[in-house]
N, C-alpha and C positions, 0 to 999 in steps of 0.2 A: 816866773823866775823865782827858784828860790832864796832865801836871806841868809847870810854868813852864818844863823845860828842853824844851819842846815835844810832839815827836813818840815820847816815850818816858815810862814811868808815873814814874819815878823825880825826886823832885825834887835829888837829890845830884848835882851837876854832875862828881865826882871820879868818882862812879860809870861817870856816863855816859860821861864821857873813856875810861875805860877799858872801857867795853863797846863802843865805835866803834872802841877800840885794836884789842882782841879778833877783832874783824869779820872785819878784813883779814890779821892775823896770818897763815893758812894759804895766800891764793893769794901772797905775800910772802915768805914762809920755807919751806925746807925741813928736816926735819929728816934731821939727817947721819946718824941711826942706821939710818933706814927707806928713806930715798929719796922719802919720799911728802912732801904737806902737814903744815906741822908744827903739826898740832892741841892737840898736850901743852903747847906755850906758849901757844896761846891760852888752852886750861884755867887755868892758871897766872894771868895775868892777869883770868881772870872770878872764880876764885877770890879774887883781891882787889878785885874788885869788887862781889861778892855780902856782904864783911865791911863797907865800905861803906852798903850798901843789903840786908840782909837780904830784900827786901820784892819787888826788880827781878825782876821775874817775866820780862821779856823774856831776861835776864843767864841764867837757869834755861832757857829755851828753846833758847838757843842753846848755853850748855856742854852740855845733854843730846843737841844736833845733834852738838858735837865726840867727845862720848863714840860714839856710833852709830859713827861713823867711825874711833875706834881699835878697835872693836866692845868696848866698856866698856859691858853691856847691863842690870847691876844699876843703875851708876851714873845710865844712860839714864832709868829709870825712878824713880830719885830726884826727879831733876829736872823730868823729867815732872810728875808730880804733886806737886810744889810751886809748880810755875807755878799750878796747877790748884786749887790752895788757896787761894793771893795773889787769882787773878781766874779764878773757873770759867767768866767769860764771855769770855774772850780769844782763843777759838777759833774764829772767826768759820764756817769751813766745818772744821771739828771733826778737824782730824790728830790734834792733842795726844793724844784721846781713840782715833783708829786707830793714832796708834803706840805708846800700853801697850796695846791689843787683841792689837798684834802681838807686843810684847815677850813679854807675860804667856803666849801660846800659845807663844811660843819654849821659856820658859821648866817651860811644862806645868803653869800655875795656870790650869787651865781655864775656872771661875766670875769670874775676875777677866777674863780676855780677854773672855768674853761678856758682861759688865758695861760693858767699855769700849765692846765694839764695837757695840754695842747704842746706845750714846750717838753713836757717826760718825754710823750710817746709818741714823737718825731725825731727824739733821739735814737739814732741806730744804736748807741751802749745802751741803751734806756734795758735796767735791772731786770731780767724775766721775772725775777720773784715776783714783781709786781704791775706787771703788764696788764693781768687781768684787770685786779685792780683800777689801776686805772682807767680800764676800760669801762668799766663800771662809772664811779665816779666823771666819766669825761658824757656817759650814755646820761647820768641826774643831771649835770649843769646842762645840758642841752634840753632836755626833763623841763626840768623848772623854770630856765628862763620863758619855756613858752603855756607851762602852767600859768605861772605868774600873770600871762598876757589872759589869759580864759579863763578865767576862774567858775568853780562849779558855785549852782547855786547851795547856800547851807544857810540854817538858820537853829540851832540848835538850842532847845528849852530845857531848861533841868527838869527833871524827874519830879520836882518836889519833896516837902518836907517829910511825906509817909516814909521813902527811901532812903532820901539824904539827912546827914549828920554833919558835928565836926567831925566825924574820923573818916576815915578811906571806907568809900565804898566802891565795888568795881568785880569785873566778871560775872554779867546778868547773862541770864537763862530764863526763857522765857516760856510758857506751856502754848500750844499749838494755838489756844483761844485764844491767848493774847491777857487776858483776864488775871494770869499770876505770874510774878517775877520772883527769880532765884536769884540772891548775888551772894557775896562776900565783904565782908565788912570786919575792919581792925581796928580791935579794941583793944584799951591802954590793959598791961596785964604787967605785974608787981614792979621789978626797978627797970623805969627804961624799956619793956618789952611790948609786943604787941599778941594779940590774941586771937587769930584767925577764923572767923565763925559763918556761919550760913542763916540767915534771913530771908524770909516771905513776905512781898506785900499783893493785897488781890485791890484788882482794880476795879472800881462803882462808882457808879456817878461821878464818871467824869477825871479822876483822880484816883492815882493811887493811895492806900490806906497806909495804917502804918504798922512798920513792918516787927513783925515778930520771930525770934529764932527760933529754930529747928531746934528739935528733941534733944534730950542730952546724951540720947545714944548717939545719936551723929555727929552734934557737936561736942567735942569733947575737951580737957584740959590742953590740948594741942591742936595744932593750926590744922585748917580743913579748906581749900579752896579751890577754883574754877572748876564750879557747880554745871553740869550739864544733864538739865531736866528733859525726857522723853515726853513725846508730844501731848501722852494721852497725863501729863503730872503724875505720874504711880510710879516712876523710876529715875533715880538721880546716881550718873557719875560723877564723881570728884578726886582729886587731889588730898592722898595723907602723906606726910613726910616723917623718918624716924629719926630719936636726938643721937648721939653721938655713940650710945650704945645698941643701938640696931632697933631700939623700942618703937615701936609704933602706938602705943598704949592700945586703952579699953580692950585688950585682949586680941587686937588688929596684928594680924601676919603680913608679914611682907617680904620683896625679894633682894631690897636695896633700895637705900635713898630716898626716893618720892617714887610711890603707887599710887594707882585708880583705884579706887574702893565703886563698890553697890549698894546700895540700899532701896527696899522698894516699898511705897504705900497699898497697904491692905486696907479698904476701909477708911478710918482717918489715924491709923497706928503705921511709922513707919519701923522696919525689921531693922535690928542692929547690922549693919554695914559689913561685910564681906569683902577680902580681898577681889580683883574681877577675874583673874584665875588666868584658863588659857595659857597664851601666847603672849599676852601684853607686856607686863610686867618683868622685867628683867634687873642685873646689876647696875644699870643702869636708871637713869632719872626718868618717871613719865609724869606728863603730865595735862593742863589744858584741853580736858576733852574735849570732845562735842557728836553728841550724838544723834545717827540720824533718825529722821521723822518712824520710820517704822520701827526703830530700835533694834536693827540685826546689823548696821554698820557705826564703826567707833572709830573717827578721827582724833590725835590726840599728836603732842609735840614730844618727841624723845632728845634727851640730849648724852650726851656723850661724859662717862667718868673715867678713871686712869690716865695711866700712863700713854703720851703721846694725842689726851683729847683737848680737844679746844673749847673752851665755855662758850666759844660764838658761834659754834655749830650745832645750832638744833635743828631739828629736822620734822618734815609734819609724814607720820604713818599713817596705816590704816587698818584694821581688822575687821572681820564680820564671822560673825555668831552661824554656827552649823547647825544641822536638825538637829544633833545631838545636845543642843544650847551651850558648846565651848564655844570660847573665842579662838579661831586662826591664828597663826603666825601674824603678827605684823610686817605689814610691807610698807617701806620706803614711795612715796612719792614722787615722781619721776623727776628729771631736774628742771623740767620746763616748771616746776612748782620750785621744789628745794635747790638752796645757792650754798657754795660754802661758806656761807655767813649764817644770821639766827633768823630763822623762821618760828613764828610765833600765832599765839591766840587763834587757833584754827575754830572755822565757825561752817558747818556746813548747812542749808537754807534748808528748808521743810521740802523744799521741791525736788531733794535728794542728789541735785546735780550742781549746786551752785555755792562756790565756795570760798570764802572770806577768809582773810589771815593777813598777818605782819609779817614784813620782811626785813632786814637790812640788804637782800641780796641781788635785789631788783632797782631799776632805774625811778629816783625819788626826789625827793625836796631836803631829804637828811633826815638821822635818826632812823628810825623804825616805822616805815609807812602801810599803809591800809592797801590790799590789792584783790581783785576779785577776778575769778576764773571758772568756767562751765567744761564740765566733762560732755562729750558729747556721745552720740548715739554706739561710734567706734569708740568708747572706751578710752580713747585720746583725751587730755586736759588741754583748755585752749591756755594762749599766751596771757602771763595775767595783767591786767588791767590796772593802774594805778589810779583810785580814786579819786585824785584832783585836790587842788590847793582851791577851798583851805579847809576841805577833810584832812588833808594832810598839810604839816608844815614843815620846819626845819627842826621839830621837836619830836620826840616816840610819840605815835598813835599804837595803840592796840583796843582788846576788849569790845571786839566791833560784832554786833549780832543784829539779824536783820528781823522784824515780826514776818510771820506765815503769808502777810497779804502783800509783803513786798516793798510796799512802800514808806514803809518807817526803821530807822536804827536807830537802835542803843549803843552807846558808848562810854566808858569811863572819862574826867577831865580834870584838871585841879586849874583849870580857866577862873579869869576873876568873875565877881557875882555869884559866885558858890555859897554852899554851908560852909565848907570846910575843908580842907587837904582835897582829895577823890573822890566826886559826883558824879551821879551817875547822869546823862544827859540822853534825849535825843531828838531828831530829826526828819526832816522828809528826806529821802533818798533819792537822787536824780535820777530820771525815765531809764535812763542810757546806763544804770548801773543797780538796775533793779531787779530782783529774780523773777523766775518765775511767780505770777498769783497762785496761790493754796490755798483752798477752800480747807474752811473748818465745819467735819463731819461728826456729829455725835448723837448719840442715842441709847436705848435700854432695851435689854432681851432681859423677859419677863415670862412666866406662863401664861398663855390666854386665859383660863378661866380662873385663877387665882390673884393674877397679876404679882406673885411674888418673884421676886428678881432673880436670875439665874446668872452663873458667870460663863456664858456662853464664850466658842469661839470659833472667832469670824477670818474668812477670807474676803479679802477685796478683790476684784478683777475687773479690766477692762472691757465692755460685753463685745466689742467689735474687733477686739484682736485676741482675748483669751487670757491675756497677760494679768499675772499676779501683782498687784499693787502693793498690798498691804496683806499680812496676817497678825492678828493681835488677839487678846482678850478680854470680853468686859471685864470689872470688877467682880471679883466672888461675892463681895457681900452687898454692892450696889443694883449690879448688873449696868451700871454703865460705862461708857466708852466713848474717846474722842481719839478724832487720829486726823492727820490732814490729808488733803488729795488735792493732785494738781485739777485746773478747771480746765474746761472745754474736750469733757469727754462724757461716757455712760459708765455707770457702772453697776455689777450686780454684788451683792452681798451675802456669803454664804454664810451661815451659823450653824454650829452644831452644838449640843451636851447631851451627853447622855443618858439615854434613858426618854430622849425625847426627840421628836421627827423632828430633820433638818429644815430649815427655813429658808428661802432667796429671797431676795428682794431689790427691784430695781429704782435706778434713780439717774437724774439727766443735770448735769451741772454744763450744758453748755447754752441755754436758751437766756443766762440772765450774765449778763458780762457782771454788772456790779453788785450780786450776789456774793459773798463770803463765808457763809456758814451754810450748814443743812443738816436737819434732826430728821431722824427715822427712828420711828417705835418698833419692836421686834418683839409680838409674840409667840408661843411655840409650844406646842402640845404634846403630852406626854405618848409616848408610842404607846396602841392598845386602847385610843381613847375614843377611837370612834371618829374622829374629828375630820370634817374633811381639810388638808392642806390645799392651798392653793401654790401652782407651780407660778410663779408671777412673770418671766420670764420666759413666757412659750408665746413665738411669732410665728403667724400664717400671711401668708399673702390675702391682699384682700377676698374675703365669697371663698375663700380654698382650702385646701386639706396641704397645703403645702409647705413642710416646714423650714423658715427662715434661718438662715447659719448663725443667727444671732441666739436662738432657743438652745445650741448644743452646750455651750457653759452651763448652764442650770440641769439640763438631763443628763449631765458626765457627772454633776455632784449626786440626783438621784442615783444613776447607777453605782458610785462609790456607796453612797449610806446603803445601797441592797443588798452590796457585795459584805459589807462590814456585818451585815445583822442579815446570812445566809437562810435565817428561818423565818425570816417575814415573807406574806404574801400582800398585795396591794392590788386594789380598782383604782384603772386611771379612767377619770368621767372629761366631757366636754359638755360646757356650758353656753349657750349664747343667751343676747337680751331677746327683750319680747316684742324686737319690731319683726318686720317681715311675717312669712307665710309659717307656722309652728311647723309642718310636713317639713318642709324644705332645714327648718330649724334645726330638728331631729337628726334629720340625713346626715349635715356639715359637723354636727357635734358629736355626732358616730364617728364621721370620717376623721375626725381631729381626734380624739383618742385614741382611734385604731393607730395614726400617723407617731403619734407618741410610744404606742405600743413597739411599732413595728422597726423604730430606731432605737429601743433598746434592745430589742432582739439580734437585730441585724448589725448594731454597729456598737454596743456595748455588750454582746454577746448575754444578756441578763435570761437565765432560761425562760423561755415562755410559761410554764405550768405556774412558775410565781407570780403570774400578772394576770390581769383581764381587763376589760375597756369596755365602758359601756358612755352611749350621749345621753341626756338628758334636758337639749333641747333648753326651751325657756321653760320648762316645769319648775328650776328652784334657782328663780333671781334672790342674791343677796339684797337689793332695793326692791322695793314692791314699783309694780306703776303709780300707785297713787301716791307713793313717797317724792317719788319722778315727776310726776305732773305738779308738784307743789315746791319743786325748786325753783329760786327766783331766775336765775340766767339759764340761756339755751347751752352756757359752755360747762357750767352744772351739769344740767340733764345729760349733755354726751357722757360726760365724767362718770356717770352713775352709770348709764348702759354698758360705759366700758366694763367698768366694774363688774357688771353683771358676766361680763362676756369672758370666760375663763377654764383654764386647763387644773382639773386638780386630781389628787390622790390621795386613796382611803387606805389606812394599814388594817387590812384584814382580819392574822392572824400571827 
């Protein structure tokens, strides 16, 4: 029922005057402290209107709108629910009752959110604008009340003093060994400002060291952050942003706003930073890389500038790098990932498929939670996972990166027991929210007879299904390389450089579960040199000339390198050890390079008149027998026959 002064419940006309006063107050005044609407005097005046009318439930409506907007979220809910009390039916399409749903989850009184929200969206008026919404919000209170009851295991260690500081430190990147971290650290810069920069610290004995910035080309008089270091450390994306005049400084182009920049280590010099070109970078904000382990795909968060955008819609894309080394068009992530809310701190695991990021837009404890999701075999993203309280709480998580072995994260926290403001922290990671394990593979291509380091480059592939893993490069001036691989497969590794015979070589990362690294040396002989190559990679059934479909990855890359350098000729020899009958020797190691012969003839079309195959029987063991008979174990001695036992080829001419 309304009250004689009309269109309001209140019959105290003093009142009313001053709840009309109230109304206007903010688009009217500003307040001189803030710059904004000056909502504190409107409070001020409902305050004296509410002493008035105790009763003016509208008067409660509207100071609990002014409080929202200084974000006064206890007093919000005061008010709230005193309108609620005066007249529980005043809510015609039920906000009163969506906005303590929303408070109360802010707040992280679970049962009381789900109490409210429960009452919106059983209203049949209940407001479409926000039904989703709610929907949301009503899918976290039922979230977290039963998080709350299960909680994951967490025990989270600061980083230490190498790292950590008084000042923020946050957004670590981590190299494939695990051995060096990338972050971002803000530092006090002239009045009141801070100074955005990039730090290393490498980890020995036990501890991280302490950390030192990066070059001053990369670091520059302006802010530089969320550093994503490629697996092998020789490549870093990041975050530049420009000031108000378009400038990006140090001579940095950009397309608008915040850009991805590049920069790559040569050696121990890293190259002044480049915009990343492509497709990525738009009038719009990017940011938050994260790049993956082979470094041909770029996850990264876009948000949205102009007219009609919304600062709380960002969104995580993706691009990947063509033969011709541009980057793609950015594509959007489908919505089982991206919500119309912020999606943040995108982090994708070494194991190429497994992938970490903030949400606001998924079912949570409140704030900005941790959530994990695997792309699978179709291409498809599964539903994502919310990492559990008290990974997450009713405060923002972000910054969350997992190391290559799966079982440890890093994460930013300004948690008590810190240095200082934002530490960097981390953790064991629960079984059940673990990526896959990735081995960490590194090694050096070198010349065999000089041993001087070459910047070879390598293909990875799986020898049992053919599939390209990885392609990368060692260092030019090191000749080394680390790159990760998932475990519990085979794999061969191709290398090329120019001017020198290709090289394969095989390797088994599935015989040792709790294995995590593996070193291969890679020599390589210059074409012309007489040298015999060894094909490592060529399988016969036992006693037979019969070649196993695991040898044709290694004979598609010989027939590539023969095709590429159409003026070579080559003897392919067959080798055995020096057990058995030498006659019988001879014969099998004829028929195994005739067998080698006759599949590149036939099924790599390579012409015949560039080849020839000759055995050679046990006449030229690379171990002698009496090197053999003087190994201490019998699994030795096999090792060495095997050795002996081998497919190779001579370049001719």
């Amino acid at each position: 029922m309304r009250s004689v002064c009309g269109q309001y419940s209140s019959n105290n006309k003093k009142a009313v005057k001053l709840f009309k006063e109230a109304q206007v107050v903010p688009s009217q005044q500003i307040d001189p402290g803030t710059g904004y609407p000056d909502f504190s005097s409107g409070i001020k005046i409902l305050n004296k209107c509410l002493l008035k009318d105790p009763n003016f439930w509208e008067a409660y409506l509207l100071r609990a709108e002014f409080h929202l907007n200084l974000r006064k979220k206890s007093e919000a809910i005061f008010d709230y629910e005193n309108a609620l009390k005066i007249n529980p039916e005043h809510s015609r399409t039920g906000m009163t009752f969506f906005q303590l749903g929303d408070l109360y989850l802010d707040r992280g009184e679970y049962s009381k959110a789900l109490q409210y929200i429960q009452q919106f969206l059983k209203n049949p008026n209940a407001n479409s604008d926000y039904i989703k919404l709610g929907k949301l919000i009503y899918e976290s209170a039922v979230f977290s009340i039963e998080a709350l009851k299960n909680p994951v295991a967490f025990d989270p260690i600061n980083a230490g003093p190498g790292i950590n500081t008084v000042h923020a430190e946050y957004y670590p990147s981590l190299t494939v060994d695990g051995k060096k971290i990338f972050f971002t650290r803000a530092l006090p810069y002239e009045s009141n400002n801070i100074q955005e920069d990039f730090f290393t610290s490498n980890f020995s004995d036990n501890n991280w060291g302490n950390a030192i910035p990066m070059p001053l080309n990369v670091n520059s008089e302006r802010n530089e952050g969320a550093p994503t270091v490629s697996a092998n450390g020789r490549g870093l994306v990041f975050v530049a942003c420009s000031d108000e005049s378009g400038d990006y400084g140090e001579n940095r182009k950009g397309k608008g706003s915040c850009d991805l920049f590049y920069t790559e280590r040569i050696g121990n010099k890293w190259s002044n930073p480049v915009n990343i070109g492509g497709e990525i970078n738009t009038y719009h904000w990017e940011t938050q890389p994260s790049l993956s382990a082979d470094g041909k795909t770029l996850y990264f968060i876009r948000g949205l500038r102009g007219k009609g955008a919304d600062f709380r819609n960002s969104d995580i894309y993706v691009s990947r790098i063509g033969e011709n080394g541009t980057w793609s068009a950015a594509e959007r992530l489908p919505d089982i990932i991206n919500t119309p809310y912020a999606e943040e701190s995108v982090h994708i695991h070494p194991d190429g498929k497994t992938l970490y990021f903030a949400s606001r837009g998924h079912a949570g404890l409140g704030g900005s939670d941790l959530y994990v999701s695997q792309i699978g075999a179709d291409g498809k993203w599964s539903k994502p996972k919310n990492l559990g309280y008290p990974i997450n709480t009713l405060n923002d998580e972000n910054s969350l990166i997992v190391a290559p072995q799966g079982n440890i994260a890093f994460f930013a926290s300004d948690r008590a027991g810190g240095y200082g403001d934002l530490d960097i922290y981390l953790f064991e990671l629960p079984k059940n929210l673990q990526p896959t394990t990735t081995y960490y593979f590194d090694g050096k291509v070198f010349e065999a007879a000089t041993l001087s380091p070459l910047g070879g480059h390598f293909t990875l592939k799986d020898i049992a299904t053919g599939e390209v893993v990885i392609i990368s490069d060692a260092d030019p001036l090191t000749g080394t390389f680390s790159v990760p691989l998932p475990s519990n497969r085979q794999y061969v590794i191709d290398v090329t450089f120019p001017g020198y015979a290709p090289t394969s070589l095989g390797f088994d990362l599935t015989y040792d579960e709790n294995q995590t690294t593996y070193h291969l040396d890679i020599p390589m002989n210059p074409i012309g040199s007489g040298k015999e190559n060894i094909l490592h990679n060529i399988y016969f059934d036992l006693n037979s000339a019969k070649l196993r479909s695991e040898s044709y990855v290694e004979l598609n890359n010989l027939a590539n390198f023969l095709r590429t350098n159409p003026s070579l000729t080559i003897e392919l020899g067959g080798h055995t050890d020096t057990r058995g009958d030498a006659t019988d020797n001879m014969k099998l190691s004829t028929e195994r390079a005739k067998a080698v012969y006759d599949y590149l003839v036939q099924s790599e079309h390579i012409a015949a008149v560039r080849m020839s195959y000759r055995g050679y029987g046990e006449l030229s063991p690379i171990i002698s027998d009496q090197e053999i008979s003087a190994l201490p174990s019998e699994d030795e001695k096999e090792n060495a026959h095997q050795i002996n036992r081998r497919t190779v080829y001579k370049i001719m001419k």
